[in-house]
C-alpha positions, 0 to 999 in steps of 0.5 A: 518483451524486449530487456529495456521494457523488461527494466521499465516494468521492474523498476515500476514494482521496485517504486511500489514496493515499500509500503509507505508509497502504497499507503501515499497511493491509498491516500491519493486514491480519495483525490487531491492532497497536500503534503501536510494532509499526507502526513497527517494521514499516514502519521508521519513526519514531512521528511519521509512522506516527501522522500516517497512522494518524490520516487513517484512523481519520478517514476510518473505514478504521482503529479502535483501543483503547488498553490501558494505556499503548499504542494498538492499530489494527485495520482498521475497514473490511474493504472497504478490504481489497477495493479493495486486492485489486481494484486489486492484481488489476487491477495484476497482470493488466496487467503479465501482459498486458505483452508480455516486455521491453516495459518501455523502459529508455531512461530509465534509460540517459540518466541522468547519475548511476550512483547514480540508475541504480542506485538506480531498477534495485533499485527496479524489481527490488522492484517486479517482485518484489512483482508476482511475490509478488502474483501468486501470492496470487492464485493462491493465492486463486482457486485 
């Protein structure tokens, strides 16, 4: 693989990696939307949201229409949608093959704060519970 290649290919997983462009994408997966509807989704603040709209229209994963006064995002890539498919796939069967319970949760007893403990807990919990809810699309799917 040539270097020029090799850049190409970084700087597409350094655009898809910060988690508010992924959470754009998930949105866009649904189809077409507007950037108030984005923010509104993903509880943001029009600012930002445009911010990272704009990174993936720059690197061609995003297109978009304005009609009248608003803008409207669709994927522009439907490969962008198969590398997240691919890497959720590969995230799920690791944690499968996880044995029960091997997660060390020595980390979370030495913390001082309870707010930290508590507030890294739900986190944990909401990650498991999207594992839990990927898990089953690809089930859905393969099946």
């Amino acid at each position: 693989m040539s270097d020029k290649m090799m850049e190409l290919i970084a700087r597409r997983f350094r655009t898809l990696g910060e988690p508010c462009r992924l959470r754009l994408i998930q949105q866009l997966e649904k189809g077409e939307r507007s950037v108030g509807e984005l923010v509104e989704a993903l509880d943001g603040n029009q600012s930002n949201v445009s911010k990272h709209l704009q990174v993936l229209y720059d690197a061609g994963l995003v297109s978009r229409r304005r009609e009248g006064t608003s803008v409207l995002y669709v994927i522009g890539d439907p490969m962008v949608l198969k590398l997240c498919e691919l890497v959720c796939r590969s995230e799920v069967e690791k944690y499968m093959l996880e044995p029960k319970g091997s997660f060390d949760m020595e980390g979370i007893r030495t913390m001082g704060d309870d707010a930290q403990k508590g507030e890294l807990v739900k986190e944990i919990r909401a990650l498991a519970g999207e594992v839990r809810e990927l898990k089953g699309m690809l089930a859905a799917r393969v099946g």
